[in-house]
C-alpha positions in Angstrom: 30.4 68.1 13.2 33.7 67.4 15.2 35.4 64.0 14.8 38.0 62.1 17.1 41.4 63.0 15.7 44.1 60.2 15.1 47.7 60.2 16.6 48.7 60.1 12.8 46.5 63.2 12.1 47.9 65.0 15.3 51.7 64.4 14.0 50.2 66.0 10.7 48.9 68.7 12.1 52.3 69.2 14.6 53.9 69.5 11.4 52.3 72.5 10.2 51.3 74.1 13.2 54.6 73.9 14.8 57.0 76.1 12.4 54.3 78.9 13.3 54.9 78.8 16.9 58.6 77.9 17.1 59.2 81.2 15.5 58.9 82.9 18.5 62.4 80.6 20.2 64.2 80.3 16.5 64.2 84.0 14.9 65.5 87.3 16.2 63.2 89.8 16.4 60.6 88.0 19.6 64.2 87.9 21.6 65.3 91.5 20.7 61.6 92.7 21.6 61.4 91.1 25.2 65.5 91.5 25.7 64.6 95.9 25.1 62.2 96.1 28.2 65.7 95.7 29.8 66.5 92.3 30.3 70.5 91.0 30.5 70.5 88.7 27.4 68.6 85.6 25.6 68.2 83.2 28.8 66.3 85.9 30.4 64.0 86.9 27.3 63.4 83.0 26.8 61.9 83.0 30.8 60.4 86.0 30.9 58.0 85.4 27.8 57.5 81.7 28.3 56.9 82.1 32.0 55.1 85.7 32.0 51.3 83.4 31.7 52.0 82.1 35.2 52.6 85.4 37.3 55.3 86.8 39.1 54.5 84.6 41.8 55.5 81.0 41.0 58.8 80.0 42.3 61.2 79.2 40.4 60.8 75.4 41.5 57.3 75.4 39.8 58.6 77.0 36.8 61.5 74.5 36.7 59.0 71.5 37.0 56.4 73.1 34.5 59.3 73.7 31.6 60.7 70.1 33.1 63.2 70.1 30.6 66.2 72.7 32.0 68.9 71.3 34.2 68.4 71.9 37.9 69.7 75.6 38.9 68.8 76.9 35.1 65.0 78.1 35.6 66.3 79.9 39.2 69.3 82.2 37.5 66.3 83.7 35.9 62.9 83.0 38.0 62.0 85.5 39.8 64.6 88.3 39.0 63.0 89.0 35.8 59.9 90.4 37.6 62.7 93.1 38.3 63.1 94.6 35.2 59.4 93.8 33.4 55.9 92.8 33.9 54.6 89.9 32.8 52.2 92.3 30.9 55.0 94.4 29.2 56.7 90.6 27.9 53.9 89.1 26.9 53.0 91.9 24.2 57.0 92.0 23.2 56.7 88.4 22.5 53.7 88.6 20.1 55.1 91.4 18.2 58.3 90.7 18.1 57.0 86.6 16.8 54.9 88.2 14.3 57.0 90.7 12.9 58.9 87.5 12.3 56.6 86.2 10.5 56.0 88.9 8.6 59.6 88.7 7.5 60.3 85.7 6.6 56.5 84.1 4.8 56.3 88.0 3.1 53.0 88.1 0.5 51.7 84.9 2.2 51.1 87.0 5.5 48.0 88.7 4.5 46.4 85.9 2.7 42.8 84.9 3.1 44.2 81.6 3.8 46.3 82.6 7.0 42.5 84.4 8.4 40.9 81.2 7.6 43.7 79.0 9.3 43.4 81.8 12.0 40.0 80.2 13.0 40.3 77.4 12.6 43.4 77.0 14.9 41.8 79.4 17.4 39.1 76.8 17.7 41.3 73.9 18.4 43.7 76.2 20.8 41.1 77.3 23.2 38.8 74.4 23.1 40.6 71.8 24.9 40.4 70.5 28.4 43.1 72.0 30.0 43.5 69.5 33.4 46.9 68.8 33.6 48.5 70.7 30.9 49.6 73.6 33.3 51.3 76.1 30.9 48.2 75.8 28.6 46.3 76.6 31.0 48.1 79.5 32.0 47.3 80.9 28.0 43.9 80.3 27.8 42.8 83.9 30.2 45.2 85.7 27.9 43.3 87.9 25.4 43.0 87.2 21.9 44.7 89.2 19.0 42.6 90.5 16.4 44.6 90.7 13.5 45.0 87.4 11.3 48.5 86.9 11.5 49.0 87.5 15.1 46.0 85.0 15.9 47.7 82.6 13.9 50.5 82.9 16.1 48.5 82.8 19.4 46.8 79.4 18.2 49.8 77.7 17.4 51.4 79.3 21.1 48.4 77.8 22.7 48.4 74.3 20.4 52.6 74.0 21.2 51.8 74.6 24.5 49.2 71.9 24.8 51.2 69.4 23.0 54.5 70.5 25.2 52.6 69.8 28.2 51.7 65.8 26.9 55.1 65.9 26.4 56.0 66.1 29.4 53.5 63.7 30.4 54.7 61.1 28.0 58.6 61.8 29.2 57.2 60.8 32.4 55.6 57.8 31.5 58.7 56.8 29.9 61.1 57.4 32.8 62.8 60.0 30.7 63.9 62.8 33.3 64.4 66.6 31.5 68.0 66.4 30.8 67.6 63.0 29.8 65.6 63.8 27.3 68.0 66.3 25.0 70.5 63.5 25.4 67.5 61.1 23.8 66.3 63.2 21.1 69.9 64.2 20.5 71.2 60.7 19.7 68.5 59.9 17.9 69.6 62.1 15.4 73.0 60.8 15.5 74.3 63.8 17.1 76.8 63.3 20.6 74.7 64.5 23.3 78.2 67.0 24.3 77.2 69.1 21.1 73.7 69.2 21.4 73.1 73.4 22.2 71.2 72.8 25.1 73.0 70.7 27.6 76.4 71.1 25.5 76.9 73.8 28.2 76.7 71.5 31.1 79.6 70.6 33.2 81.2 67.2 31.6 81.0 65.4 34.8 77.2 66.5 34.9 76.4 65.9 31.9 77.9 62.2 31.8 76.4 61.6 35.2 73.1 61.7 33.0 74.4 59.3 30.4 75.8 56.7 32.7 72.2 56.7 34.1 71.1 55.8 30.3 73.6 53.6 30.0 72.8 51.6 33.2 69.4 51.5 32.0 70.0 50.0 29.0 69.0 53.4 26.7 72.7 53.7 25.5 74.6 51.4 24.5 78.4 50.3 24.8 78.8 52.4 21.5 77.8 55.7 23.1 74.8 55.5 21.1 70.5 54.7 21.5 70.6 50.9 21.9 67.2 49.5 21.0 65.7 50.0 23.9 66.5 53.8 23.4 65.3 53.6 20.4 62.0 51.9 21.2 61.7 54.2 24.4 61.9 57.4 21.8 59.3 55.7 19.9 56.8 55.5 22.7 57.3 59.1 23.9 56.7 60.8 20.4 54.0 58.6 19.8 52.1 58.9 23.3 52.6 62.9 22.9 50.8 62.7 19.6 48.0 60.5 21.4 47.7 62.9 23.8 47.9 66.1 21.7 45.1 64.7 19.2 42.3 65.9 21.6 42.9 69.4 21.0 42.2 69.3 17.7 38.8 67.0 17.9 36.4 70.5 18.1 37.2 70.8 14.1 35.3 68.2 11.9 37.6 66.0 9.5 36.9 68.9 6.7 38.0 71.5 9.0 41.1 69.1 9.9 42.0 68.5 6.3 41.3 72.3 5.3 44.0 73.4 8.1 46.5 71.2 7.3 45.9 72.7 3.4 46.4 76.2 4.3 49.5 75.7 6.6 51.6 73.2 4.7 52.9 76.0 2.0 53.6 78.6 4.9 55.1 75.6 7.2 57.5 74.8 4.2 58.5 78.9 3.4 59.7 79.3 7.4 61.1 75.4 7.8 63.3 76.7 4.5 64.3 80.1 6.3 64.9 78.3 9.3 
């Protein structure tokens, strides 16, 4: 029987899901598999295997306000020329093999468990049972078809669940007033590091860059300090916890057995890749 998941569940389950599916942006081999179709380096890769779901079709605008989180001019250096050199097709399968054989690497024995095919299903469920209005670049996963070995549908469940949570995200930044580059220069202060070193808007132009903090400042979000005044503070509060409101949904097709038995079978593997990490 399914249950209505909490927002403290969903950050559980965000927890273990999440080092599955971030694989694909933080190891080498999903890059080096999508970059030797012939692409020109990791920013291409990175747009051709996150956008491939949408088509060859979609502007580069679209893509830019879908991702929401890139600089203006970013998503366009990339989107469309990549439909030059691959097919959607062609990047989507580099992706998975190249994510997998990742995580083949790095969580060894535990790949071929019983408890990664059991996690598989249960994931799978939760991935392509939710309501999709909205959440655009879920949507654009749930036609794509599904792997049949374990470990590869353990990473397209967590794709599909990161996918769905990024998309509340986005949401959430919205409801907060927190624009896309705005919101590296939040999460980057919240960890106490200067937005200028944070990888990705350290590239910006200064003058760019702290156009987008004296916003913040103006605001109130940063204080005289250079730092997340309260307000920042509380405003990063409210976005993490309205994305795990709205990324709880997903996750209310398992029943609070299912729930509890997921989070049991991906904490160990969630701990072996957040240690190789």
């Amino acid at each position: 029987m399914s249950h209505t998941t909490s927002a403290t569940t969903a950050r559980r389950l965000f927890e273990v899901v999440e080092p599955v599916g971030v694989i694909t942006y933080m190891a080498q081999e999903p890059n080096d598999a999508v970059r030797a179709l012939g692409l020109r380096g990791v920013w291409d890769a990175y747009f051709a295997g996150r956008a491939a779901p949408l088509g060859t079709t979609i502007p580069a605008e679209a893509v830019h306000a879908m991702f929401y989180n890139f600089a203006p001019g970013e998503v366009a250096r990339h989107i469309p020329s990549v439909w030059e050199r691959v097919t959607p097709e062609q990047a989507i399968t580099a992706r998975e093999r190249g994510s997998v054989a990742a995580l083949r690497r790095v969580l060894g024995d535990r790949a071929s468990t019983p408890e990664i095919a059991r996690a598989a299903e249960l994931a799978l469920r939760a991935g392509r049972g939710a309501r999709s209005e909205g959440r655009p670049m879920y949507a654009a996963l749930l036609p794509l078809p599904v792997p049949t070995e374990p470990l590869n549908r353990l990473w397209h469940a967590a794709t599909l669940l990161r996918e769905h949570r990024g998309d509340g995200h986005v949401a959430a930044l919205m409801a907060c007033g927190i624009g896309g580059t705005e919101c590296h220069v939040l999460l980057a202060l919240s960890e106490g590091m200067p937005a200028e070193k944070f990888g990705r808007v350290s590239h910006l132009p200064q003058a760019q860059l702290g156009a987008v903090i004296d916003g913040m400042r103006a605001r109130g979000l940063i204080d005289e300090t250079g730092w997340l005044s309260d307000a920042g503070r509380e405003t990063k509060a409210r976005v993490e916890a309205l994305t795990d409101e709205l990324a709880a949904p997903a996750y209310d097709v398992l029943s609070a057995d299912e729930v509890e038995q997921l989070i049991a079978d991906l904490e160990p593997l969630a701990a072996v890749l957040n240690a190789a990490a």
